[in-house]
C-alpha positions, -999 to 999 in steps of 0.1 A, spaced: -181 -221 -242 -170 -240 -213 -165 -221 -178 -132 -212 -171 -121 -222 -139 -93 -200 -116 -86 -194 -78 -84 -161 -81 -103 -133 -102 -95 -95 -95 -126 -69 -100 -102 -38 -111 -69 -32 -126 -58 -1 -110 -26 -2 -93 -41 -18 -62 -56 -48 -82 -20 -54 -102 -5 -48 -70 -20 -76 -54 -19 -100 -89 11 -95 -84 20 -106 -51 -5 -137 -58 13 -147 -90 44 -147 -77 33 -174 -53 18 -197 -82 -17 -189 -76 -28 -183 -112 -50 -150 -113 -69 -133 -138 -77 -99 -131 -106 -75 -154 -106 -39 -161 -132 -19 -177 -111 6 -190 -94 1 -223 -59 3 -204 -41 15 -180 -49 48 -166 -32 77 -181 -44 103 -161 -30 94 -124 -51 102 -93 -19 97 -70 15 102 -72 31 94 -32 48 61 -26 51 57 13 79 34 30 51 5 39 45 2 -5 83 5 -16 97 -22 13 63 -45 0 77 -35 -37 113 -44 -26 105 -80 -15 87 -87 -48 123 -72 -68 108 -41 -83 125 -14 -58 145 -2 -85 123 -5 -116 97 20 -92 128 39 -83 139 48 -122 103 54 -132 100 85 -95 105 120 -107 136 129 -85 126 152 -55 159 141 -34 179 169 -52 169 203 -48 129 188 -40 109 218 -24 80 192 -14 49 212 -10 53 253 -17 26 281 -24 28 308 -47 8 339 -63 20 326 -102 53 302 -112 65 333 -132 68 358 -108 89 330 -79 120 330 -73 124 293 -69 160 291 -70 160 310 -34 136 291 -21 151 264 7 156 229 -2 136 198 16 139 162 8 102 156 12 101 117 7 132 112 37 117 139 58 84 124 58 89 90 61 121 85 81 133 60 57 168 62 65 164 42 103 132 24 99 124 11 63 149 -3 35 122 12 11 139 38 -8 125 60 -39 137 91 -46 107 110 -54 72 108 -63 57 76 -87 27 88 -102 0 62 -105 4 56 -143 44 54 -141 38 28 -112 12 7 -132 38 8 -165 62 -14 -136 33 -36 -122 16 -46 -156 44 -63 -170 55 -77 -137 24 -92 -132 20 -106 -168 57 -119 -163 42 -138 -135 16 -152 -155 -13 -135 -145 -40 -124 -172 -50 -93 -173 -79 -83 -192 -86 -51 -206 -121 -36 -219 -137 -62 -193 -163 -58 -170 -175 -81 -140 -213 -82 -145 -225 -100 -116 -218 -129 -100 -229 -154 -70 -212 -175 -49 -218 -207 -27 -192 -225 -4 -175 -237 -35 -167 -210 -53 -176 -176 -71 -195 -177 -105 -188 -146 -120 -204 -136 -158 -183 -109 -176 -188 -84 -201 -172 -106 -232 -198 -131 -219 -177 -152 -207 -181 -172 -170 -157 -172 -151 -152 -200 -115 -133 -186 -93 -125 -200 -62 -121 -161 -48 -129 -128 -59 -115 -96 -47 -132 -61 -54 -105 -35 -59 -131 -15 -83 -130 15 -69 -150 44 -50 -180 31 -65 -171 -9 -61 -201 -28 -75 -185 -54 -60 -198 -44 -25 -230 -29 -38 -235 -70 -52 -230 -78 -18 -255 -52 -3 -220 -39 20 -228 -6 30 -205 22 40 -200 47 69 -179 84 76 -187 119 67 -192 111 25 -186 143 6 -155 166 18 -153 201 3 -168 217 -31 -166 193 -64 -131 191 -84 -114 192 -119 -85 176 -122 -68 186 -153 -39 168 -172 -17 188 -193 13 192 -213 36 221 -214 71 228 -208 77 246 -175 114 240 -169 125 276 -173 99 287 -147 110 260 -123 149 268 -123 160 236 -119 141 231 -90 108 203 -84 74 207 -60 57 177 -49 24 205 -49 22 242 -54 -10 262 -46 -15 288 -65 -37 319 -62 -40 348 -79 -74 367 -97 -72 341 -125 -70 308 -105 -74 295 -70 -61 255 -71 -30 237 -67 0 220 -91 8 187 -91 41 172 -105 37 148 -128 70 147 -145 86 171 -138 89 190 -163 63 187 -193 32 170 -177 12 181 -148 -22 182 -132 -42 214 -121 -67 214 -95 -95 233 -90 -126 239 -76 -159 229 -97 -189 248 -92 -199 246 -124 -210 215 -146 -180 193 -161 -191 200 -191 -184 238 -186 -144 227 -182 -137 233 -221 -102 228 -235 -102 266 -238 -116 274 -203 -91 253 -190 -62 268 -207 -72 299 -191 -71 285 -155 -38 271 -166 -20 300 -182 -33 324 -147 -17 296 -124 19 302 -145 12 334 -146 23 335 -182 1 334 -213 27 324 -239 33 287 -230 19 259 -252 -5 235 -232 -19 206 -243 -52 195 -225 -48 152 -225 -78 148 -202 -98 159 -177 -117 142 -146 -139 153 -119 -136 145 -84 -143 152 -51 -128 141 -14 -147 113 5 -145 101 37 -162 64 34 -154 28 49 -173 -1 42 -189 -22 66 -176 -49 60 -142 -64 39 -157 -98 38 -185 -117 23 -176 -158 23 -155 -160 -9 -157 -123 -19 -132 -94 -1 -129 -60 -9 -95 -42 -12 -83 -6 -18 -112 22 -26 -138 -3 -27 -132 -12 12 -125 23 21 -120 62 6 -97 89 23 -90 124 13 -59 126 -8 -37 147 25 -12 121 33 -13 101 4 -26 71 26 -51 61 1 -29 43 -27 -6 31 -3 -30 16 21 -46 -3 -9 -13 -19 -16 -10 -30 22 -43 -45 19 -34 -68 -9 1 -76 3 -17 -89 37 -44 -111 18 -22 -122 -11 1 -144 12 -29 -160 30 -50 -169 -6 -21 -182 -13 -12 -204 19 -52 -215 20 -47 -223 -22 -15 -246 -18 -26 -260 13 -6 -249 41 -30 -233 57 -69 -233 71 -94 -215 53 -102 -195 88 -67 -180 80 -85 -155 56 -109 -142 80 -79 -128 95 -75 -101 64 -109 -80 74 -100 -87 113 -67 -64 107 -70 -46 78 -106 -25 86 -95 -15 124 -62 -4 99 -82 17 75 -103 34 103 -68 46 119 -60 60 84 -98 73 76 -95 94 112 -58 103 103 -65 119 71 -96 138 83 -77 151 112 -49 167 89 -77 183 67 -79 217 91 -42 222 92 -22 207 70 13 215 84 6 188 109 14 164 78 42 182 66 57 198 96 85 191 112 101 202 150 89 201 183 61 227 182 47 211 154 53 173 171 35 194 206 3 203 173 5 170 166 -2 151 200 -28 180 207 -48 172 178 -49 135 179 -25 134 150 -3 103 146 34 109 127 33 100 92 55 76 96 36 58 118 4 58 98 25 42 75 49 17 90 38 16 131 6 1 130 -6 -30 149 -24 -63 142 -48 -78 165 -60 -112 155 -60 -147 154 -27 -148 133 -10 -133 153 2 -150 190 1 -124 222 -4 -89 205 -4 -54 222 -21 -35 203 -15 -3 218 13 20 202 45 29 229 44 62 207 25 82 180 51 105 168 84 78 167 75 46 144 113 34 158 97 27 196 68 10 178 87 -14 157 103 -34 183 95 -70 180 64 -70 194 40 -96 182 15 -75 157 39 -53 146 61 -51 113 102 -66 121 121 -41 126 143 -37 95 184 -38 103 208 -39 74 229 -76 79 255 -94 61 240 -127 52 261 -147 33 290 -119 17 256 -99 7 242 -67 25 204 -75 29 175 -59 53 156 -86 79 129 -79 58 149 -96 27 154 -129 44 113 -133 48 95 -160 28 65 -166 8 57 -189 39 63 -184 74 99 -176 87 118 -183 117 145 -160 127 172 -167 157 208 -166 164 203 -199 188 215 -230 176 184 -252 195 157 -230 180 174 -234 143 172 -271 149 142 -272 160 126 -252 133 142 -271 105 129 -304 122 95 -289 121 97 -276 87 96 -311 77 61 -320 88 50 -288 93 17 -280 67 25 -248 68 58 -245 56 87 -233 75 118 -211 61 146 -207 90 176 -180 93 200 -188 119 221 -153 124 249 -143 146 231 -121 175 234 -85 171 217 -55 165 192 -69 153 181 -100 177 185 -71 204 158 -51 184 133 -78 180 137 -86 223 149 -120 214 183 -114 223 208 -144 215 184 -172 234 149 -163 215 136 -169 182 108 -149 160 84 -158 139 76 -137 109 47 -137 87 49 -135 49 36 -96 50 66 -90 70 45 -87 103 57 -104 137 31 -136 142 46 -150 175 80 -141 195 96 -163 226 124 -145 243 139 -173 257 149 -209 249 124 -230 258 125 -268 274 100 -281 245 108 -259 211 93 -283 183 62 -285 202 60 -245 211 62 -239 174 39 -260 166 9 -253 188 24 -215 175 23 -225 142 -14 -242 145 -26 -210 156 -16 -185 132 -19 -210 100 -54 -219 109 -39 -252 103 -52 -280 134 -72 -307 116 -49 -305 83 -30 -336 76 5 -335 84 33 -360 72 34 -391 91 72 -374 107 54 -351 122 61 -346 157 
């Protein structure tokens, strides 16, 4: 059997490796991507969507596929509640929160809308056929064996036997990646948080309990059970937690039953045990994200306690912000030192969420909470907004021209989403064209140019011409949101295809074509390419 031969091979098909087959299929690189597991995941180990995942989810059209697949917690959603038993609350009395908009600030900050939670399995039934639409291959009941590289590509032998040539391959396998155990990357942080845990899976019809009403999570203790609901559906599936002491094997259908039947608080409803999986929280990061060809993405590059949800979401993040520069490198508008950029931003990223996440463990109302006292809790514990874990974070690299690294605020992501190179464009709703679209909606698969200034648009366009890297340009009447990037009606920005601010000049300059090009040089890795013989 002849090798088959394929820029881009995926080690996992969770919802971080579809994620990121998706965002490379969708730029023409052809991707194959292998999961050990017979399909996709039925038993979900997450079920938050932040902002950051729902704006990336947005730009790739799927905003409203993930939006009708979220179990609605805008209406009546009580977020994250304790009780003794669900039979003996009064939920109907207890006071209404909108967890998702409280949390997130989505309303001024992010065009990223969902109305409740996505469990990981409803989010994987909208990424598998998007990425097969695509035409990326994804294999199930396939495992990556082993492989080596050299600076050519990645050999990889899989479980079917096949051999597969890839000219990259990215680990998003997991906790225990054997991706980066192949590549002898070790890990660092505190390991093992907390006693063992069961999560258990079940079916059973809750609804009259509930009164109409949702939970995001709902501890529950009582004699019987000490663990904590999770909403699944809404209102026939659901997932128990609890602590393990004992073997896995001790977790019976019947024994869990039990634990199940003490946390309603009601022995009469039907439950249906679908699965059950142990788990407990980490606190890891590995070493390193990069090895030549080979990068590590999601829980293979790092593992967070679930507080916050930032695990899933930062996974995503990852692949959006290698995706686009595999695919520059691939189609050649770009330098291969281009990817060395993706470990460079995203580990400093997932340390910030690592420390965030362990800092919420001793009180978690500095996650939830809301008001100045709890904003005062906040800043004396070194906790940063969620928000701003999310959405207010900073490059610092080679991609990106000028940075400041260093956050004007940790409890307002508005102050730290002002233009500055590093940081994600401020999204302001326009009217481009008769149509109502975010700045985040006019941002390309390559490199964008936004101004309202007439010399900077024609300038641009005259470099996208010659330019290897590839130029989109948006000329827009100054308004809001030229005064929200700092480039007024004289500058111009330059926007990355992850949405992230690569260069900004706040003036008009005496040379533009030449100022964008040594700027585009930079962050495209691109001196020594070949540029058309029009180039200036």
């Amino acid at each position: 059997m002849a090798d088959m031969r394929i820029p881009v091979l995926i080690a996992g098909g969770g919802s971080v490796g579809l994620a990121t087959a998706l965002f490379l299929a969708d730029q023409g690189v052809e991707t194959l991507v292998v999961e050990a597991q017979d399909g996709p995941s039925a038993h979900p180990r997450a079920t938050g969507l932040g902002p950051r995942t729902v704006e990336i989810l947005r730009g790739f059209g799927l905003q409203e596929a993930v939006d009708a697949a979220c179990v609605d917690m805008v209406e009546g959603g009580l977020g994250k509640i304790a009780v003794r038993t669900l039979a003996e609350t009064d939920f109907a009395a207890l006071p209404s929160i909108a967890p998702m908009r409280r949390i997130s600030g989505q309303d001024e900050v992010s065009p990223g809308r969902v109305r409740g939670i996505c469990p990981q399995h409803r989010l994987d039934s909208v990424l598998l056929p998007a990425v097969r639409e695509r035409g990326a291959v994804v294999r199930y009941s396939t495992r990556l064996e082993s492989f080596t590289q050299d600076a050519t590509g990645v050999r990889a032998l899989l479980s079917d036997g096949s051999t597969v040539v890839a000219d990259y391959l990215i680990g998003a396998d997991g906790v225990r990646s054997g991706v980066r155990d192949a590549l002898g990357i070790g890990v660092s942080g505190p390991g093992a948080l907390g006693n063992p845990m069961m999560s258990m899976l079940f079916h059973a019809d809750l609804t009259s309990y509930l009164q109409g009403r949702q939970f995001v999570t709902c501890n529950v203790e009582n004699p019987g059970v000490r663990g904590m609901l999770v909403t699944v559906d809404g209102a026939k599936e659901w997932i128990l937690h609890v602590e393990c002491d004992d073997a896995a094997d001790a977790f019976s259908n019947d024994h869990c039953r039990n634990l199940i039947h003490a946390a309603i608080g009601d022995p009469a409803p039907d439950v249906r045990i679908v699965s059950v999986l142990p788990w407990r929280p980490r606190g890891l990061i590995a070493d390193r994200f990069q090895t030549g060809r080979v990068f590590l993405i999601g829980d293979a590059a790092r593992v967070v306690p679930p507080l916050g949800a930032f695990g899933l979401n930062t996974g995503i993040a990852d692949g959006h912000n290698l995706a686009w520069k595999i695919a520059a490198v691939h189609a050649g508008r770009a330098g291969s030192a281009l990817l060395n950029t993706y470990a460079t931003e995203r580990r400093p990223v997932s340390e910030l969420v690592l420390a965030q996440a362990l800092r919420r463990l001793p009180d978690p109302r500095l996650h939830w909470g809301t008001g100045p006292e709890i904003a005062a809790a906040r800043h004396a514990a070194g906790v940063q907004n969620a928000p701003v874990v999310q959405l207010g974070y900073r490059y610092n690299s080679t991609a990106v021209i000028d940075p400041t690294p260093t956050l004007p605020s940790t409890e307002d992501v508005s102050r730290n989403l002002d233009g500055t190179p590093g940081s994600r464009l401020p999204h302001r709703w326009l009217d481009h064209n008769g149509a109502k679209l975010s700045t985040l909606d006019l941002i390309a698969p390559t490199l964008t140019l936004l101004t309202a200034n007439s010399s900077w648009a024609t300038a641009a366009r005259e470099v996208s011409h010659s330019h290897p890297s590839g130029l989109t340009v948006h000329r827009i009447p100054p308004g809001e949101w030229s005064t929200a990037t700092g480039i007024g009606a004289l500058g111009a920005v330059l926007v990355r295809p992850d949405h992230f601010i690569a260069w900004r000049s706040a003036g008009q300059h005496a040379e533009p074509e030449a100022d964008l090009i040594r700027a585009l040089d930079q962050i495209s890795a691109t001196r020594g390419i070949i540029r058309t013989p029009n180039a200036v």
